[in-house]
PyMOL Python script that loads the backbone (N, CA, C, O; Angstrom):
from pymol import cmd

cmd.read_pdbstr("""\
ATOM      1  N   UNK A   1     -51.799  83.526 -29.318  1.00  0.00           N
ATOM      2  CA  UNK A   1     -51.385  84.113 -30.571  1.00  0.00           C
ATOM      3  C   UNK A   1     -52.200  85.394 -30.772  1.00  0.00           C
ATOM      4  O   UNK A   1     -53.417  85.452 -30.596  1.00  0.00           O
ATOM      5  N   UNK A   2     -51.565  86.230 -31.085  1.00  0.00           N
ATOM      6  CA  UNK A   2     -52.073  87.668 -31.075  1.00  0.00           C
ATOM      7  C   UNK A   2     -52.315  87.887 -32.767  1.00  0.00           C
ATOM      8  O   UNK A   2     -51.698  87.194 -33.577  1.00  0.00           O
ATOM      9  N   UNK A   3     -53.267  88.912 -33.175  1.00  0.00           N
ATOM     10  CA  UNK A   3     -54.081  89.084 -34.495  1.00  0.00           C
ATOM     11  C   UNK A   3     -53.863  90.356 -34.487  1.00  0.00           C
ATOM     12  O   UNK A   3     -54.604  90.966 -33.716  1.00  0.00           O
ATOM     13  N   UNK A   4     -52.893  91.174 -35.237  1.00  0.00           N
ATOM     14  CA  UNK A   4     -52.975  92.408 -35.233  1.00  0.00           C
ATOM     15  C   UNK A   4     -53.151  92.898 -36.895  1.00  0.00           C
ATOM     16  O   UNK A   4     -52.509  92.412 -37.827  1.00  0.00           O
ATOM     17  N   UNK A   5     -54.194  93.991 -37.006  1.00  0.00           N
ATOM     18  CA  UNK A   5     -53.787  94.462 -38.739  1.00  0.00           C
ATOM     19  C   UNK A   5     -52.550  94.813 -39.296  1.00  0.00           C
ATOM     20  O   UNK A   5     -51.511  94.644 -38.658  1.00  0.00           O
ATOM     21  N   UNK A   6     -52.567  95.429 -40.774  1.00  0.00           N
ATOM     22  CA  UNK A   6     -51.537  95.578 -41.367  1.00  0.00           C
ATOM     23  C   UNK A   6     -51.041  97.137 -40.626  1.00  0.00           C
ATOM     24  O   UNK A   6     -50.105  97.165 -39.828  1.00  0.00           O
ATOM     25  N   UNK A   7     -51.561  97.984 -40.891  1.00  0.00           N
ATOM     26  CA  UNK A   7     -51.239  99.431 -40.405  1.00  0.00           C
ATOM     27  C   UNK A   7     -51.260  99.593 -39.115  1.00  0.00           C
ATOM     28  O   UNK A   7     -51.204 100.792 -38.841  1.00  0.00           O
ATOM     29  N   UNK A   8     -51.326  98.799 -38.041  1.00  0.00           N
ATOM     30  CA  UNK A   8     -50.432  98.675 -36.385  1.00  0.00           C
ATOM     31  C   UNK A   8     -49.406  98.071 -36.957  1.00  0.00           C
ATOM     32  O   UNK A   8     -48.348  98.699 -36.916  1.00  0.00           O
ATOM     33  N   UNK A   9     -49.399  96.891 -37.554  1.00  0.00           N
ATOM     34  CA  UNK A   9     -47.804  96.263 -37.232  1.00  0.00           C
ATOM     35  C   UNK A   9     -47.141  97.390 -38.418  1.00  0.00           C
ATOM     36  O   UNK A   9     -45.973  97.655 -38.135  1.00  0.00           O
ATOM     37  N   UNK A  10     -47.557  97.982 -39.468  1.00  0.00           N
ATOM     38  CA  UNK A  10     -46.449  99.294 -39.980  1.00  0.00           C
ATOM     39  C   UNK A  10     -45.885  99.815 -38.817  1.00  0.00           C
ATOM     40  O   UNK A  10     -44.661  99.805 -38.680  1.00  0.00           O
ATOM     41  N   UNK A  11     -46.757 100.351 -37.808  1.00  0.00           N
ATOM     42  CA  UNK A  11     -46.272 101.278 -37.063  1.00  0.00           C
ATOM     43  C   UNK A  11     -45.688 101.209 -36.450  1.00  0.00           C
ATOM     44  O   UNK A  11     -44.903 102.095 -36.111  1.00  0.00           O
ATOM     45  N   UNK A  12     -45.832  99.471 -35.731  1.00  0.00           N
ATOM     46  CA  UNK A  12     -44.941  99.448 -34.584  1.00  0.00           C
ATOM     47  C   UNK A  12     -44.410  97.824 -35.065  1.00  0.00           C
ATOM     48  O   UNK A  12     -44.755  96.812 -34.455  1.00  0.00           O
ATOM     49  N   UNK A  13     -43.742  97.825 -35.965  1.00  0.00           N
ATOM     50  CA  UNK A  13     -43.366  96.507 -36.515  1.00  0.00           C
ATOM     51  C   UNK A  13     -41.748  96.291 -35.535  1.00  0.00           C
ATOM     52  O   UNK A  13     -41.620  95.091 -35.295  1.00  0.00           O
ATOM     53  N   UNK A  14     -41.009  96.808 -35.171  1.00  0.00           N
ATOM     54  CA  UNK A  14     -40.105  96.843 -34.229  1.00  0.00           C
ATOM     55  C   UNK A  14     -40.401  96.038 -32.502  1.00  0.00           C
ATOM     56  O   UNK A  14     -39.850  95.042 -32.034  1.00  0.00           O
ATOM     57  N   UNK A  15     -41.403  96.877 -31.922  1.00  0.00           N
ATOM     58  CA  UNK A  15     -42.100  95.961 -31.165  1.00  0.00           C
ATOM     59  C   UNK A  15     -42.871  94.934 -31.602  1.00  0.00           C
ATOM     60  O   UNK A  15     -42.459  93.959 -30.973  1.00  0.00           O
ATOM     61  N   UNK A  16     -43.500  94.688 -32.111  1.00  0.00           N
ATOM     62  CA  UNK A  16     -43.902  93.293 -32.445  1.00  0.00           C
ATOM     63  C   UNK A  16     -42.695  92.450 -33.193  1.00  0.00           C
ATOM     64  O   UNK A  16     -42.870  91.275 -33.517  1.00  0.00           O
ATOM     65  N   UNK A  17     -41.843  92.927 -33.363  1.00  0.00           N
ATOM     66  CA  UNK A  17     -40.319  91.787 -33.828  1.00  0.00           C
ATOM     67  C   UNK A  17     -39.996  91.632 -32.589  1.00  0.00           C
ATOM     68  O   UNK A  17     -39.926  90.403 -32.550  1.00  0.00           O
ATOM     69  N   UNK A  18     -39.688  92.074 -31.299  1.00  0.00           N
ATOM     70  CA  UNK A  18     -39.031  91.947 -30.153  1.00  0.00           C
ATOM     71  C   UNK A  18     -39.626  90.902 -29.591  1.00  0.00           C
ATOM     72  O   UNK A  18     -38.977  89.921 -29.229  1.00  0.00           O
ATOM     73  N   UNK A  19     -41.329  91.026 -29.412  1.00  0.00           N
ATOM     74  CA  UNK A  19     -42.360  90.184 -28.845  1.00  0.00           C
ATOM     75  C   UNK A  19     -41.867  88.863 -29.656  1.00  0.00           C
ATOM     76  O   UNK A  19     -41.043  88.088 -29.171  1.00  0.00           O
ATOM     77  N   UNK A  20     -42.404  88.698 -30.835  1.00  0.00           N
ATOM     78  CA  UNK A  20     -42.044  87.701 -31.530  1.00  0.00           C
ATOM     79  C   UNK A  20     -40.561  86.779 -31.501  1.00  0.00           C
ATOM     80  O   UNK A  20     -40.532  85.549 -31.461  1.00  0.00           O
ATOM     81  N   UNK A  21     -39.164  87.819 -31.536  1.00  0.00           N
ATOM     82  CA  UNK A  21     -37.993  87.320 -30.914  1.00  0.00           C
ATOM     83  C   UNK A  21     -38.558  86.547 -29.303  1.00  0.00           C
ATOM     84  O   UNK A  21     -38.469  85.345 -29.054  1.00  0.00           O
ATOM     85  N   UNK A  22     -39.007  87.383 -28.570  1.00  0.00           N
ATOM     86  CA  UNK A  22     -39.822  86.686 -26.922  1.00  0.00           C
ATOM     87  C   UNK A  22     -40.082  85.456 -26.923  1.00  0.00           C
ATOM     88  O   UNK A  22     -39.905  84.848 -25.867  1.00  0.00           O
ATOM     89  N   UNK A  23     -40.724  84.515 -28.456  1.00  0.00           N
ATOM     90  CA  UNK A  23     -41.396  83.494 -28.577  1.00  0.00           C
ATOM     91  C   UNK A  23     -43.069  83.920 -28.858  1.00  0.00           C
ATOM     92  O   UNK A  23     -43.932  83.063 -29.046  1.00  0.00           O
ATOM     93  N   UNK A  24     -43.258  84.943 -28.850  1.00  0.00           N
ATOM     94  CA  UNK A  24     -45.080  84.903 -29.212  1.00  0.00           C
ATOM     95  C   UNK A  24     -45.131  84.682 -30.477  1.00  0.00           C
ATOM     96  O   UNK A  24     -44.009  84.645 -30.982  1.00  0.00           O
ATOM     97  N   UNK A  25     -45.723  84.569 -30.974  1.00  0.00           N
ATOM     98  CA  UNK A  25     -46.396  83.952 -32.395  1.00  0.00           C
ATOM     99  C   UNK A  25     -47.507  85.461 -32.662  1.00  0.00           C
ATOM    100  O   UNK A  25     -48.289  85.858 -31.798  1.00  0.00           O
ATOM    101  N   UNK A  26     -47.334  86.100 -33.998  1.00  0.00           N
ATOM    102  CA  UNK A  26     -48.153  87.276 -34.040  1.00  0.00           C
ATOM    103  C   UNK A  26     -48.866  87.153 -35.598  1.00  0.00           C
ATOM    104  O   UNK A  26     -48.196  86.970 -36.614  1.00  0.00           O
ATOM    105  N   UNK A  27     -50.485  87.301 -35.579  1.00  0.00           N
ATOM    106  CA  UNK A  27     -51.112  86.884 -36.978  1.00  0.00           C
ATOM    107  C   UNK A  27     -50.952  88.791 -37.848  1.00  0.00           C
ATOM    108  O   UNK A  27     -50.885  89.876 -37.271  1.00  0.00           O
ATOM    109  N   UNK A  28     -50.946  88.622 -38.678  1.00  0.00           N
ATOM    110  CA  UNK A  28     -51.104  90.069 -39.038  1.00  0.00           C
ATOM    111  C   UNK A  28     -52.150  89.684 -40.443  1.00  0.00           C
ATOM    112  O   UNK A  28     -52.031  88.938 -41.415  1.00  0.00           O
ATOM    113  N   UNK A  29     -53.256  90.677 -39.922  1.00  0.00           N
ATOM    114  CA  UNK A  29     -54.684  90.692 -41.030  1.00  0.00           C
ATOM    115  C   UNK A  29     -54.573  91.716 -41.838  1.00  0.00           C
ATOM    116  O   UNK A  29     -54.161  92.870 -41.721  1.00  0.00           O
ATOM    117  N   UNK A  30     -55.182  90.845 -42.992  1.00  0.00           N
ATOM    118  CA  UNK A  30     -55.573  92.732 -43.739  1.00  0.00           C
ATOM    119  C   UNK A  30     -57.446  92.901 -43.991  1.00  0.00           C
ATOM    120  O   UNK A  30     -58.042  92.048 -44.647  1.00  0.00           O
ATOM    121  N   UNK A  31     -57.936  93.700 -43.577  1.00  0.00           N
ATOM    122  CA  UNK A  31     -59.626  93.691 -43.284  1.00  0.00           C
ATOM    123  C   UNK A  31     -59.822  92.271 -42.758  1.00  0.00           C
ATOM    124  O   UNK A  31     -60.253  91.331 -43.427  1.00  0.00           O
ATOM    125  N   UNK A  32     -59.329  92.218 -41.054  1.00  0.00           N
ATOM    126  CA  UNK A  32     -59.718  90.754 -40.612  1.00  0.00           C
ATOM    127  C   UNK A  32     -59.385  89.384 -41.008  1.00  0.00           C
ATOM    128  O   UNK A  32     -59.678  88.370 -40.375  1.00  0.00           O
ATOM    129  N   UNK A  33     -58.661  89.457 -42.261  1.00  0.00           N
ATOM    130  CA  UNK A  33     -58.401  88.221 -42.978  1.00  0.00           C
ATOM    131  C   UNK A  33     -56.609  88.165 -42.720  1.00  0.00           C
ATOM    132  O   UNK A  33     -55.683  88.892 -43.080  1.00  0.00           O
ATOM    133  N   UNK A  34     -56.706  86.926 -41.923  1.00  0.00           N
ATOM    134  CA  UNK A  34     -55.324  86.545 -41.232  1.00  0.00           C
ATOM    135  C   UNK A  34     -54.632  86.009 -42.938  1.00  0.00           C
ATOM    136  O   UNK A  34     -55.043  85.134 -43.700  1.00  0.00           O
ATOM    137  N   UNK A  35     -53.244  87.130 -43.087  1.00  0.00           N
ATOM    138  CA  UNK A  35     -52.581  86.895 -43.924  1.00  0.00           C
ATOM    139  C   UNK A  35     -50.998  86.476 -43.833  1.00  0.00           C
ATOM    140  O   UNK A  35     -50.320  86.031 -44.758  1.00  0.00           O
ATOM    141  N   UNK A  36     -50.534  86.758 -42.334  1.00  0.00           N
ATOM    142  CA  UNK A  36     -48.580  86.099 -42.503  1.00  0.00           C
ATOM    143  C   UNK A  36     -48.786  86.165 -40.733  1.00  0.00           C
ATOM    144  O   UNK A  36     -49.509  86.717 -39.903  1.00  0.00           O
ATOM    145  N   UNK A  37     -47.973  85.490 -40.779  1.00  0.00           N
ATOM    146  CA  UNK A  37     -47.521  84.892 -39.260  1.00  0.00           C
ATOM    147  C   UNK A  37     -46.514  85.212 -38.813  1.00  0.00           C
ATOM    148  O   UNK A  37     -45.815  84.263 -39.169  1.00  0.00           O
ATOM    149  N   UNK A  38     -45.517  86.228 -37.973  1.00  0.00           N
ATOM    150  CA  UNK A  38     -44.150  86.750 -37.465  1.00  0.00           C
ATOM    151  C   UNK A  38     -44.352  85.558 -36.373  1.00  0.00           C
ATOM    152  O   UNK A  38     -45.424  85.183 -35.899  1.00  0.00           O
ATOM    153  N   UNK A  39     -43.097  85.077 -36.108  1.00  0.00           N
ATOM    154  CA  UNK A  39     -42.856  84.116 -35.366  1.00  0.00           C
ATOM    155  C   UNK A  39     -41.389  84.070 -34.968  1.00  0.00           C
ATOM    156  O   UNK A  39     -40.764  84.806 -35.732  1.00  0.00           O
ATOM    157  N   UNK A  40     -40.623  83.514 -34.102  1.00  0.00           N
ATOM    158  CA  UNK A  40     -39.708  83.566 -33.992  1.00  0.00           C
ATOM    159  C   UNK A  40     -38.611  83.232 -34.681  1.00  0.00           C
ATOM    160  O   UNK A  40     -38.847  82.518 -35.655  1.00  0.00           O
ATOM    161  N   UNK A  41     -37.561  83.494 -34.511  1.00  0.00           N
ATOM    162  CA  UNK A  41     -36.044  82.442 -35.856  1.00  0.00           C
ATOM    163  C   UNK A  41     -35.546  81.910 -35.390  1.00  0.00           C
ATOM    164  O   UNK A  41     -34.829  82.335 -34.484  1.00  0.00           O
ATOM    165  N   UNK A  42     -35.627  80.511 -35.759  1.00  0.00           N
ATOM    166  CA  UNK A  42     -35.657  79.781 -34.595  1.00  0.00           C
ATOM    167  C   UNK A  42     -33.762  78.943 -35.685  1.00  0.00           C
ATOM    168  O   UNK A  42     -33.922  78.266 -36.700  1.00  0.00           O
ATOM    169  N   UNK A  43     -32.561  79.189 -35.223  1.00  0.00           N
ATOM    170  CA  UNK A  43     -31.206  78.794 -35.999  1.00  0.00           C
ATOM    171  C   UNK A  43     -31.243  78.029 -35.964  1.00  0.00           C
ATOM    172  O   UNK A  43     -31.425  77.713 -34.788  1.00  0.00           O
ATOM    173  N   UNK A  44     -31.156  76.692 -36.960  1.00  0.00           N
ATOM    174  CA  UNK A  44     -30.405  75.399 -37.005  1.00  0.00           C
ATOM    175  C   UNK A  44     -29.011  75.166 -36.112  1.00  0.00           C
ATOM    176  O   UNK A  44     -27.900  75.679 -35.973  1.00  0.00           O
ATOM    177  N   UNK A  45     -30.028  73.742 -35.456  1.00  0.00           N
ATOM    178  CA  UNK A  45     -29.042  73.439 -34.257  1.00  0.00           C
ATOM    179  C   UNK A  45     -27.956  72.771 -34.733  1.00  0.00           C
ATOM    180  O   UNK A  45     -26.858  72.795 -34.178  1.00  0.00           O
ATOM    181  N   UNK A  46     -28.203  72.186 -35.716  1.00  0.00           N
ATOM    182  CA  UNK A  46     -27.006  71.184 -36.375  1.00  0.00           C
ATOM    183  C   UNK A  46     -27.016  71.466 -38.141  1.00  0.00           C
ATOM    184  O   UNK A  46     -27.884  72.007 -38.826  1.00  0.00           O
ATOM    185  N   UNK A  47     -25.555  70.805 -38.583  1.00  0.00           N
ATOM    186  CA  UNK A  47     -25.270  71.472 -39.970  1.00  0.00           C
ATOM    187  C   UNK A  47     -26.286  70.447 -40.925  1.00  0.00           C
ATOM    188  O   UNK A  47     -26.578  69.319 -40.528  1.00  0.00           O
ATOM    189  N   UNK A  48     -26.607  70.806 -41.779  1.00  0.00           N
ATOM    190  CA  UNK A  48     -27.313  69.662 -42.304  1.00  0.00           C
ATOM    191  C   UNK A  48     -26.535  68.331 -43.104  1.00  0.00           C
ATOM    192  O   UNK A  48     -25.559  68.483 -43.840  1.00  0.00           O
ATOM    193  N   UNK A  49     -26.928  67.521 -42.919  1.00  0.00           N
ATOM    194  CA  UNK A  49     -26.301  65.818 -43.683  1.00  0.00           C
ATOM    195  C   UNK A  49     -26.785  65.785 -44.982  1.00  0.00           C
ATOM    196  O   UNK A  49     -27.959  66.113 -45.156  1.00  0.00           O
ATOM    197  N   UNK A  50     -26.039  65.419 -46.018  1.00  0.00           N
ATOM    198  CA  UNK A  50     -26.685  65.116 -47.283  1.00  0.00           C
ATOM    199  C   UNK A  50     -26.694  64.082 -47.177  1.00  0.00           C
ATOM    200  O   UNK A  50     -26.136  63.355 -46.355  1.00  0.00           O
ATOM    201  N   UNK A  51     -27.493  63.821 -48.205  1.00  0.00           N
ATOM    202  CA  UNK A  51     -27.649  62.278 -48.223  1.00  0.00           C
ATOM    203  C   UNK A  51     -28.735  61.726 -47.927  1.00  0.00           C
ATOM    204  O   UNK A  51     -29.149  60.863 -48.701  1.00  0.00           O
ATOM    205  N   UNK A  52     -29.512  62.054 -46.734  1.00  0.00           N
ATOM    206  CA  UNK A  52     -30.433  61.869 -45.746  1.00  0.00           C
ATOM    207  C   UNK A  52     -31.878  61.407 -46.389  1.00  0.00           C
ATOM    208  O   UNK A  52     -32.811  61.009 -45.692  1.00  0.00           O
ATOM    209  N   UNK A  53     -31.914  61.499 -47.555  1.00  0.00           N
ATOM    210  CA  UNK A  53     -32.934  61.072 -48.512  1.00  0.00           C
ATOM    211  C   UNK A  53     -32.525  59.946 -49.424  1.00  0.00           C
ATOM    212  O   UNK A  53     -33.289  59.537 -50.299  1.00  0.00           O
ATOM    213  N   UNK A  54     -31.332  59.445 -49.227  1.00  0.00           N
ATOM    214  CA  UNK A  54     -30.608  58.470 -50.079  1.00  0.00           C
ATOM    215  C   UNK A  54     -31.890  56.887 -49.928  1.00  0.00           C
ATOM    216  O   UNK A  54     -32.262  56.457 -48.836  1.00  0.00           O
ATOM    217  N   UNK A  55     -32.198  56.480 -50.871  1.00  0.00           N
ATOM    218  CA  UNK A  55     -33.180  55.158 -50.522  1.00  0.00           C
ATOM    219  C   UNK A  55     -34.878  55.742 -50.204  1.00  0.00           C
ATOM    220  O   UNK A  55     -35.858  54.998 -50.185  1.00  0.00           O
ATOM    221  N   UNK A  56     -34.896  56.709 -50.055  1.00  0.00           N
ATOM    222  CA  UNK A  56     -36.324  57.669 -49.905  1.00  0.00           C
ATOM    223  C   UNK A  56     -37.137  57.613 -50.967  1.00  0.00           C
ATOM    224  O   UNK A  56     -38.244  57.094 -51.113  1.00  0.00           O
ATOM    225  N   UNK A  57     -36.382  58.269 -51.752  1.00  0.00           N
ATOM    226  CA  UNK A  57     -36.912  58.995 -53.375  1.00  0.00           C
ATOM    227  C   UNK A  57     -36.565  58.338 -54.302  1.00  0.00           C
ATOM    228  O   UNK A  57     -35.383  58.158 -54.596  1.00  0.00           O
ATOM    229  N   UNK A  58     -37.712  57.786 -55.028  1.00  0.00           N
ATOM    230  CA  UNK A  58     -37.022  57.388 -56.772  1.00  0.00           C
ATOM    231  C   UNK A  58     -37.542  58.496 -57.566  1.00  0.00           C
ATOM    232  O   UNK A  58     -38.606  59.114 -57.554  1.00  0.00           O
ATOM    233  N   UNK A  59     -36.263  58.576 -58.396  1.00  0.00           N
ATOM    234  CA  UNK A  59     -36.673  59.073 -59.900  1.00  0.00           C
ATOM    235  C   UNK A  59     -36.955  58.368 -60.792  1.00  0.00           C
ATOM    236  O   UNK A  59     -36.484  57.231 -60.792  1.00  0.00           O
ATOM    237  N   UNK A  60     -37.664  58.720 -61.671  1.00  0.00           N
ATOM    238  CA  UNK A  60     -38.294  57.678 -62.737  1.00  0.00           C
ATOM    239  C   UNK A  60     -37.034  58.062 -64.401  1.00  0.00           C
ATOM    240  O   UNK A  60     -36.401  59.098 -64.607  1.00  0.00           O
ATOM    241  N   UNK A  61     -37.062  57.349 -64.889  1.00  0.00           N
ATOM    242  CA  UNK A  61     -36.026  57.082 -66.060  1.00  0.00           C
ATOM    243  C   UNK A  61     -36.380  58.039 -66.579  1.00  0.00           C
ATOM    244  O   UNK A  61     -35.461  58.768 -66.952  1.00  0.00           O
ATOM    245  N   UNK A  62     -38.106  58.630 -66.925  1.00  0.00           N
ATOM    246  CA  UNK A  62     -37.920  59.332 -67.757  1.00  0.00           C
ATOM    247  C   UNK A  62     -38.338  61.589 -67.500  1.00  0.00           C
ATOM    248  O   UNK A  62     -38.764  62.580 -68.093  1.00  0.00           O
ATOM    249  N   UNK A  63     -37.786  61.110 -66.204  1.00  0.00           N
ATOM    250  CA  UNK A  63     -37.692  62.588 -65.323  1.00  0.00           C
ATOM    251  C   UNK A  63     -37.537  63.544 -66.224  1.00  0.00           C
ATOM    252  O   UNK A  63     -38.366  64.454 -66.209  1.00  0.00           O
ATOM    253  N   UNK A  64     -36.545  63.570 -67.134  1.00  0.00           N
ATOM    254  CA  UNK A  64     -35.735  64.633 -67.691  1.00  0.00           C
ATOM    255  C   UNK A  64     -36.580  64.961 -69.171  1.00  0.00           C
ATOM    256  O   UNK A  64     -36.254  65.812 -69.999  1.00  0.00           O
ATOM    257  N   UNK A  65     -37.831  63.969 -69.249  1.00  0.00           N
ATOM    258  CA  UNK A  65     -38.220  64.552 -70.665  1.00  0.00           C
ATOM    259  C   UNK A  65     -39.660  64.916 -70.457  1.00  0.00           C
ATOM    260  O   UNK A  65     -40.531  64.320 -69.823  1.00  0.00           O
ATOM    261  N   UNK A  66     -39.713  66.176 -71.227  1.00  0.00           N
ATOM    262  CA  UNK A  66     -40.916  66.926 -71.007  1.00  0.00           C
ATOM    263  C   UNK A  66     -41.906  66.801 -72.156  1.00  0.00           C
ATOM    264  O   UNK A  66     -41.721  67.213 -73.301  1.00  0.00           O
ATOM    265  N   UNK A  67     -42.775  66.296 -71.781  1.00  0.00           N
ATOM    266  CA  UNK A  67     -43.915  65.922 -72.321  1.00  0.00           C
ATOM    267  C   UNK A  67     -44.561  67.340 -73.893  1.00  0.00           C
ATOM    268  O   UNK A  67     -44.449  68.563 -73.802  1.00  0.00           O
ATOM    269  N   UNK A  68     -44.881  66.928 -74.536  1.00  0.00           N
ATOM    270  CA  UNK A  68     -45.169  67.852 -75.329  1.00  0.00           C
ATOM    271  C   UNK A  68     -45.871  68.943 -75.212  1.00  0.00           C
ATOM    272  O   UNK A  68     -45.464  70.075 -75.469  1.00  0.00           O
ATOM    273  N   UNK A  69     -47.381  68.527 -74.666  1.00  0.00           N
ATOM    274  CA  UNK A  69     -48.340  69.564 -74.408  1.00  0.00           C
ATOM    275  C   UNK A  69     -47.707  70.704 -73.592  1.00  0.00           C
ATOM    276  O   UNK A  69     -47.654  71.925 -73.740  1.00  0.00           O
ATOM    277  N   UNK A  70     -47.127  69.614 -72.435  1.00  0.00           N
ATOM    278  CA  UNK A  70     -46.547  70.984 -71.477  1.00  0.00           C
ATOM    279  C   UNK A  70     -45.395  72.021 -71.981  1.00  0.00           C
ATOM    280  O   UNK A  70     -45.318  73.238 -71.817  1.00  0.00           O
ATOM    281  N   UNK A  71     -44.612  71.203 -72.585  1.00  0.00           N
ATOM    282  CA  UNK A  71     -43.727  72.431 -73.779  1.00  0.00           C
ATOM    283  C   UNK A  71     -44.392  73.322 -74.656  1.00  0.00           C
ATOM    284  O   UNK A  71     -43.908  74.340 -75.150  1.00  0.00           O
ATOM    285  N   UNK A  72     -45.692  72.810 -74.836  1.00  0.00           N
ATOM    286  CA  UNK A  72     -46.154  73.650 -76.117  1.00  0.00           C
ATOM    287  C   UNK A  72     -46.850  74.771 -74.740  1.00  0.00           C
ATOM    288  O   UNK A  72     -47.000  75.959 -75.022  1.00  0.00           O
ATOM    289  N   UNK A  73     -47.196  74.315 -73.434  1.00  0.00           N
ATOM    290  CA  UNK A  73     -47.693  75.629 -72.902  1.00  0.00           C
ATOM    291  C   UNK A  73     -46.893  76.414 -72.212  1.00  0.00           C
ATOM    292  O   UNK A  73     -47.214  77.402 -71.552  1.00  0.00           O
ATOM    293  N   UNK A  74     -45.808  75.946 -72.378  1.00  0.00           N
ATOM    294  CA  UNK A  74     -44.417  77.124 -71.953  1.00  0.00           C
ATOM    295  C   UNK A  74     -44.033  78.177 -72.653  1.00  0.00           C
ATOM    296  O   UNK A  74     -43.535  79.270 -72.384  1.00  0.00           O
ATOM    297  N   UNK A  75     -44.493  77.415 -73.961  1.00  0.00           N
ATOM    298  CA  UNK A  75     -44.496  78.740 -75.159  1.00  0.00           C
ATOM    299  C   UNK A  75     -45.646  79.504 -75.478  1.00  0.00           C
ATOM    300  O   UNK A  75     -45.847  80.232 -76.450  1.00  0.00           O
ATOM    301  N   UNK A  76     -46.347  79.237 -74.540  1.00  0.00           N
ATOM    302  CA  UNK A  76     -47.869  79.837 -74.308  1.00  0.00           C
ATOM    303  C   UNK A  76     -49.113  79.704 -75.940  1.00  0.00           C
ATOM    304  O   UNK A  76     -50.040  80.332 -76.450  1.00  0.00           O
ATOM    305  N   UNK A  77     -48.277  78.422 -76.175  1.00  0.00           N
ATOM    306  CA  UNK A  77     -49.335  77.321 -77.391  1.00  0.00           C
ATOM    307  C   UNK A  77     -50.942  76.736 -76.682  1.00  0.00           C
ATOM    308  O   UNK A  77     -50.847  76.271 -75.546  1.00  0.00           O
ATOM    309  N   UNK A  78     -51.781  76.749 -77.059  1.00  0.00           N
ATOM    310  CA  UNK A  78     -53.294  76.095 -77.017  1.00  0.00           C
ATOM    311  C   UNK A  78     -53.187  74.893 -77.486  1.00  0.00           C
ATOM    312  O   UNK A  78     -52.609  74.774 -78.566  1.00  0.00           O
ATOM    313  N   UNK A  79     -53.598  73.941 -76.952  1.00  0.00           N
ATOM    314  CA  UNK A  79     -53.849  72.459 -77.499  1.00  0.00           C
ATOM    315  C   UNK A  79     -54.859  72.501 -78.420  1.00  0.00           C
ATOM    316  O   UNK A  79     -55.228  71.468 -78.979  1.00  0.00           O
TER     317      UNK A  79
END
""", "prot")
cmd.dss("prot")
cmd.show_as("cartoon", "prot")
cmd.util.cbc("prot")
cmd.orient("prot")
């Protein structure tokens, strides 16, 4: 995996998409500090199934009601 800064991959962000299309995996830093990952796109091989979580997940009865405090900090209220 290759570590390149922000202002190489500006410059040559075209080649490093090609590499990356290749399969390399490329880190891009800003002052040394690894911030996004170009990687390949990799298409869905198959369509997706719904459902597929059916028996997985419960919701709880009372999902749909929002608690007070947190309403009052949506309206940007102080407890």
């Amino acid at each position: 995996m290759k570590c390149t800064n922000i202002h190489e991959a500006k410059t040559h962000l075209s080649r490093l998409v090609e590499r990356a299309a290749a399969g390399e995996e490329i880190v891009i830093a800003k002052a040394g500090k690894p911030m996004a990952k170009l990687v390949p796109y990799v298409k869905a091989t198959s369509p997706r199934q719904p459902g597929c979580w059916r028996g997985k997940v419960m919701i709880h009865d009372d999902f749909d009601v929002l608690p007070e405090d947190v309403a009052a900090a949506f309206r940007g209220e102080r407890p």
